[in-house]
N, CA and C atoms as a LAMMPS dump frame, in Angstrom:
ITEM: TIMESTEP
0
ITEM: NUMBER OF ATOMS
297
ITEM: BOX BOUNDS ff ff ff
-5.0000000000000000e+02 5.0000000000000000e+02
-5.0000000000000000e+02 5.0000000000000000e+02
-5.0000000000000000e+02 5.0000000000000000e+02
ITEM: ATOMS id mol type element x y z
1 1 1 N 0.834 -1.166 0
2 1 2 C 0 0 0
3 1 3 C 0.885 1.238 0
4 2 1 N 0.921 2.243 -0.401
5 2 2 C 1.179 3.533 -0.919
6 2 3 C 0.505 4.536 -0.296
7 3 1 N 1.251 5.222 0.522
8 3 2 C 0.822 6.276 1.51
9 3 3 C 1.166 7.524 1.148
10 4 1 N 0.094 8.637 0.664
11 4 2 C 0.772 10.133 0.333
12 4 3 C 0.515 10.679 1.282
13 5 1 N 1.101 11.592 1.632
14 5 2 C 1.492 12.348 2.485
15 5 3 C 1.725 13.932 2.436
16 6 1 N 0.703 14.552 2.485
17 6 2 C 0.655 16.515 2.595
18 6 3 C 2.546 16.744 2.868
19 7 1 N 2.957 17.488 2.676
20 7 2 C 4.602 17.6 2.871
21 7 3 C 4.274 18.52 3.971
22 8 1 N 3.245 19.271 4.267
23 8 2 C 3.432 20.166 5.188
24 8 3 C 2.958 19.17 6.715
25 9 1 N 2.008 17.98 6.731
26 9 2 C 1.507 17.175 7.7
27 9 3 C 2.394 16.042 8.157
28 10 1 N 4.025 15.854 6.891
29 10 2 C 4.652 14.514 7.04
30 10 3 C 5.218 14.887 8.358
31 11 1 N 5.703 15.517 9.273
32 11 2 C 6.354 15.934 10.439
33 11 3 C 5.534 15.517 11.438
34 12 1 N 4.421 15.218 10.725
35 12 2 C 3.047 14.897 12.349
36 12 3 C 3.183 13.417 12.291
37 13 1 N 3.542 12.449 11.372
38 13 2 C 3.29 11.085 11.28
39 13 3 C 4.655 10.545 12.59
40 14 1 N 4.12 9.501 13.268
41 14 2 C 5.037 8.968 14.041
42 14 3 C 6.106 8.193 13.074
43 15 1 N 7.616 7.797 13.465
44 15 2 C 8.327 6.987 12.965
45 15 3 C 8.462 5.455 13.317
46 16 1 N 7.947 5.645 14.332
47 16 2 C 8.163 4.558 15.244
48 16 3 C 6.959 4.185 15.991
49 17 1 N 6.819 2.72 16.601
50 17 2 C 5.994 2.318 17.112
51 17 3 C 6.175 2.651 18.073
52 18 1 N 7.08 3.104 19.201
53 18 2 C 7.012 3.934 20.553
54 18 3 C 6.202 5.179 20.403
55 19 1 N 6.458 6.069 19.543
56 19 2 C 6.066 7.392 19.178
57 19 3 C 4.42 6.985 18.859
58 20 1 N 4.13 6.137 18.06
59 20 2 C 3.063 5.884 17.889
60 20 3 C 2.003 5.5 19.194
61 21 1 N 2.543 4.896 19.972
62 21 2 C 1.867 4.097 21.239
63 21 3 C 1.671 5.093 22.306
64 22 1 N 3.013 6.165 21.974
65 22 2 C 2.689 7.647 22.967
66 22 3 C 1.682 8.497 22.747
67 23 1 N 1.633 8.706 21.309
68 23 2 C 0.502 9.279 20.937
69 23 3 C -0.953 9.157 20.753
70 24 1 N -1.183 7.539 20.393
71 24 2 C -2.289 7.359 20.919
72 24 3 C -2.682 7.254 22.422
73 25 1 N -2.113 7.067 23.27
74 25 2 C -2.16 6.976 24.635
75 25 3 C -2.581 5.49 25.449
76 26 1 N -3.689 5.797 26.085
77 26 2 C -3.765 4.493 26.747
78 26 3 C -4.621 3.316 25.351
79 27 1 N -3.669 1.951 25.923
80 27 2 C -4.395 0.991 24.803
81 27 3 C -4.669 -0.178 25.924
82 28 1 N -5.835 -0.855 25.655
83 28 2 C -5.491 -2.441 26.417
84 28 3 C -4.613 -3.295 26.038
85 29 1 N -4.296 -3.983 26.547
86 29 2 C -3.248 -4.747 26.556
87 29 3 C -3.618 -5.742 25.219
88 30 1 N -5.102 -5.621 24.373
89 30 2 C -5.274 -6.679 23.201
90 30 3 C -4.87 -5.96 22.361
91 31 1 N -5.277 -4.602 22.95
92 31 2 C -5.244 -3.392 21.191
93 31 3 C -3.894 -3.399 21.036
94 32 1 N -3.058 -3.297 22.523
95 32 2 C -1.146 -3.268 22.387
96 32 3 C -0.684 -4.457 21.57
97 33 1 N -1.119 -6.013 21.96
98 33 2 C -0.726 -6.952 21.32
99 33 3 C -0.999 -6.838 20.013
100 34 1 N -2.094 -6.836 19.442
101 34 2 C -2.889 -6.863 17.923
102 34 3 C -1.595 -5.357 17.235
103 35 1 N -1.147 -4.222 17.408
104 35 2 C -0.809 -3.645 17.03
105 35 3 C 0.984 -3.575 16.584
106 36 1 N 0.935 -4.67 17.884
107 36 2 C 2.635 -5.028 17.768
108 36 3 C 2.477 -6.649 16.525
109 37 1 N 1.678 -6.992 16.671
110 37 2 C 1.859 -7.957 15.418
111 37 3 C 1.34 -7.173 14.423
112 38 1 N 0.629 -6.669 13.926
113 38 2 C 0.68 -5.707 12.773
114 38 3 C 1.583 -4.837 12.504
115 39 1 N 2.447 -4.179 13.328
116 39 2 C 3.751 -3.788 12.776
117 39 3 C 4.634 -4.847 12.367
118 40 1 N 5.1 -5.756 13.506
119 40 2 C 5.56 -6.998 13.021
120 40 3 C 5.971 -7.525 12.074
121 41 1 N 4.71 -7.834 11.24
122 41 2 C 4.586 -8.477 10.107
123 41 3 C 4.803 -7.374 8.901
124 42 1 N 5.611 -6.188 9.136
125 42 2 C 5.732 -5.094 8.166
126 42 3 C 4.872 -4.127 7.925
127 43 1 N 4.086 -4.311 8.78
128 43 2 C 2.869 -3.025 8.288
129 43 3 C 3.345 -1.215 8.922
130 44 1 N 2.816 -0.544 8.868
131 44 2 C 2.903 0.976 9.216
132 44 3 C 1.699 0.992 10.279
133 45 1 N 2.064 2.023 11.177
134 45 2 C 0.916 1.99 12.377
135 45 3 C -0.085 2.808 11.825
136 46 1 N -0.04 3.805 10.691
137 46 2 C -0.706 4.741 10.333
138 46 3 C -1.883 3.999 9.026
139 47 1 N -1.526 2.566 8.866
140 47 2 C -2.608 2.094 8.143
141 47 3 C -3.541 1.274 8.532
142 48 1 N -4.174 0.42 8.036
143 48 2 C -5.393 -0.686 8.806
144 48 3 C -5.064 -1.724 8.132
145 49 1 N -5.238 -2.67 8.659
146 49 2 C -6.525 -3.729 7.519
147 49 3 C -7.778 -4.017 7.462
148 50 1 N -8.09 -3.15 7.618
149 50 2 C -9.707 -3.23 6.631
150 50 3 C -9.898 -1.679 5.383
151 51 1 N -8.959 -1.63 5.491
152 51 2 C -8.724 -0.179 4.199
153 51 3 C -9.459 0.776 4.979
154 52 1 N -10.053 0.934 5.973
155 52 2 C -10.909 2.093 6.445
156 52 3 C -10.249 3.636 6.685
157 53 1 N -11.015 4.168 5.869
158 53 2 C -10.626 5.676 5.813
159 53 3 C -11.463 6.658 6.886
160 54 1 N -10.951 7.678 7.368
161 54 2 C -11.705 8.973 7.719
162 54 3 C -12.169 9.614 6.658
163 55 1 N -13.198 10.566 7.219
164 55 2 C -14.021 11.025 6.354
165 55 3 C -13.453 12.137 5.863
166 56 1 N -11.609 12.281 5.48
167 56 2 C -11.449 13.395 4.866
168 56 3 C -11.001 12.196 3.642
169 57 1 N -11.157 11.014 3.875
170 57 2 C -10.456 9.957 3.029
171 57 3 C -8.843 9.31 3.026
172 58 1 N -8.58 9.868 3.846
173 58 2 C -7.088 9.336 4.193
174 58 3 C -7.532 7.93 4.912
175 59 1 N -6.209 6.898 4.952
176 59 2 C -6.601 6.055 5.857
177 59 3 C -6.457 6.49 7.424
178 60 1 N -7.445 5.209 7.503
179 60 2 C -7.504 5.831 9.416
180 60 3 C -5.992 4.654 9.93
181 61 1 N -5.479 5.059 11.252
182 61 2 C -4.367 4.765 11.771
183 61 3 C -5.059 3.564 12.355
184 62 1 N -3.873 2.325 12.519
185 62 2 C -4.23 1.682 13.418
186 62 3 C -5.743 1.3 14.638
187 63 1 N -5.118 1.812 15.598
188 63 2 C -5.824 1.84 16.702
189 63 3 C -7.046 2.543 16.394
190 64 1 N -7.297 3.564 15.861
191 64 2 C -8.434 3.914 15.783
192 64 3 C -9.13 2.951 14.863
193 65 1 N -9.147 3.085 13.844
194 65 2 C -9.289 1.463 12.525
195 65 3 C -9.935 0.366 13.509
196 66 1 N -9.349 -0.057 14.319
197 66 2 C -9.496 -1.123 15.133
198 66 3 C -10.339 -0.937 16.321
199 67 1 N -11.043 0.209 16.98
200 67 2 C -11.91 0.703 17.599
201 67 3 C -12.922 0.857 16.9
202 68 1 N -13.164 1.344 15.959
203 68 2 C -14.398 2.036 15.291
204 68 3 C -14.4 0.313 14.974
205 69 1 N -14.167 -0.982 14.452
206 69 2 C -14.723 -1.809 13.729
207 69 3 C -15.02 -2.672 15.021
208 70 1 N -14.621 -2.173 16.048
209 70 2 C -15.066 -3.087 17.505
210 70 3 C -16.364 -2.422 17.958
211 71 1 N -16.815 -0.88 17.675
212 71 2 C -17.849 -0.082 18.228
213 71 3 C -18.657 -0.72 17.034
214 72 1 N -18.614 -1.288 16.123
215 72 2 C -18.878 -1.649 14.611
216 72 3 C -19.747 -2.722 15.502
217 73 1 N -19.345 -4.047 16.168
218 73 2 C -19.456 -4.832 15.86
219 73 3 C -20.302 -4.586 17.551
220 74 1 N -20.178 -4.13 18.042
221 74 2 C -20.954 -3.787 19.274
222 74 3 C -22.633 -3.091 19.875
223 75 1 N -22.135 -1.944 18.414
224 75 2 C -23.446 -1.331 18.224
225 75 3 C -23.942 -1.267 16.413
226 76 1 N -24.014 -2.263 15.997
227 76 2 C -24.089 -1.958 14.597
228 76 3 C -25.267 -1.423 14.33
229 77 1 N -26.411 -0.942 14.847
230 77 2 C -27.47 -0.212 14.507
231 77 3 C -27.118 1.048 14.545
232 78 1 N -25.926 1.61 15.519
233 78 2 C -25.807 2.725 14.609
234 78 3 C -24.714 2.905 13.464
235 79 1 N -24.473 1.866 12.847
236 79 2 C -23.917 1.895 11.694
237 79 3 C -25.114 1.549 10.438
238 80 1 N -25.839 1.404 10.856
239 80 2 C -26.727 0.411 9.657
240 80 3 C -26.814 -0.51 9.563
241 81 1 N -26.643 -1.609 10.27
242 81 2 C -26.004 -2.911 10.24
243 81 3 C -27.04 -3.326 10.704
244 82 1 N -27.674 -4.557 10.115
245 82 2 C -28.436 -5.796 10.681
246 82 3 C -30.042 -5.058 10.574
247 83 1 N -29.983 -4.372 9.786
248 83 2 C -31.793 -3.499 9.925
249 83 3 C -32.164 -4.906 9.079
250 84 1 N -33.833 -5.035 9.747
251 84 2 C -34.412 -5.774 8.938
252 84 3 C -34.92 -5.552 7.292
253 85 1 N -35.258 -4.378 7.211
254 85 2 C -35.607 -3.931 5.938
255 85 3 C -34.889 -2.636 5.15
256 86 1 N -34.612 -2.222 4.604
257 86 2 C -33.641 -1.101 4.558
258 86 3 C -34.365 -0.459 2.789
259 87 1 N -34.615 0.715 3.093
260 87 2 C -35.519 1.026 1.954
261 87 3 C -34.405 2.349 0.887
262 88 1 N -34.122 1.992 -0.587
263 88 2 C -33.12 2.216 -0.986
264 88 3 C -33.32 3.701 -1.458
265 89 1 N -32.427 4.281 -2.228
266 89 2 C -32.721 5.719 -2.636
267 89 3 C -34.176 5.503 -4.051
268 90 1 N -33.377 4.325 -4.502
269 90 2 C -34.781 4.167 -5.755
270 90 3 C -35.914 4.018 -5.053
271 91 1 N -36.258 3.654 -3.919
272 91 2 C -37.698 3.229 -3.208
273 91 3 C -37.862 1.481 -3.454
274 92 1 N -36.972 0.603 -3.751
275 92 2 C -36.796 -0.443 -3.476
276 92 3 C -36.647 -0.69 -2.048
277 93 1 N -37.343 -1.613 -1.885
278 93 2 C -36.699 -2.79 -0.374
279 93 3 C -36.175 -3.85 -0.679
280 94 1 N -35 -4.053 0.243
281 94 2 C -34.06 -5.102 0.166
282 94 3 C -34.883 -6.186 -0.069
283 95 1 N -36.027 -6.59 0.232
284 95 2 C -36.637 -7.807 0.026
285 95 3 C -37.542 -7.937 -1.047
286 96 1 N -38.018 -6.672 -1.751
287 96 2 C -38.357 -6.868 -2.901
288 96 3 C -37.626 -6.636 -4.184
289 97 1 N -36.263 -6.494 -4.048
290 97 2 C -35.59 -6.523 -5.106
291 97 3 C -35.285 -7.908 -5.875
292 98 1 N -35.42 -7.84 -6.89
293 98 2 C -35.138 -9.393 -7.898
294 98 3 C -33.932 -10.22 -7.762
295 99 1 N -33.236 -9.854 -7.087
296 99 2 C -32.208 -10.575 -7.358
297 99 3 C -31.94 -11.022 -6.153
């Protein structure tokens, strides 16, 4: 993956996974483990795996990435998640669509 970077914002990115772990601040001890094997295995703390971006479209960092898909999986009604019927911009419902 291929990370651009504002030249005026590259000074804000951590180098390091210490710098990184300072800056986000407190983690539990799963989010610490899960994050040290994702660097580990070569990754950057400033990316995810699940491609998830902020809403300016950059990717989101780590730890946050990995919070929002745990609040994901905790409260998914307020994500949209799991509605029984979901009525589309055409005025289709998921259950009367053909396919």
């Amino acid at each position: 993956m291929i990370i651009y970077v504002k030249k005026d914002t590259e000074d804000l990115l951590p180098t390091g996974l210490e710098q990184y772990e300072a800056k986000i601040g407190y983690m539990t001890p799963d989010e610490r483990k899960e994050l040290r094997e994702w660097v580990a295995a070569g990754n950057l703390t400033i990316c995810n795996p699940w491609y998830m971006a902020g809403e300016d479209g950059r990717p989101l960092d780590y730890i946050n990435a990995s919070r929002t898909i745990d609040d994901m999986v905790r409260n998914p009604e307020d994500y949209g998640i799991g509605l029984d019927q979901v009525v589309r911009d055409d005025g289709w419902e998921d259950d009367d669509m053909p396919f």
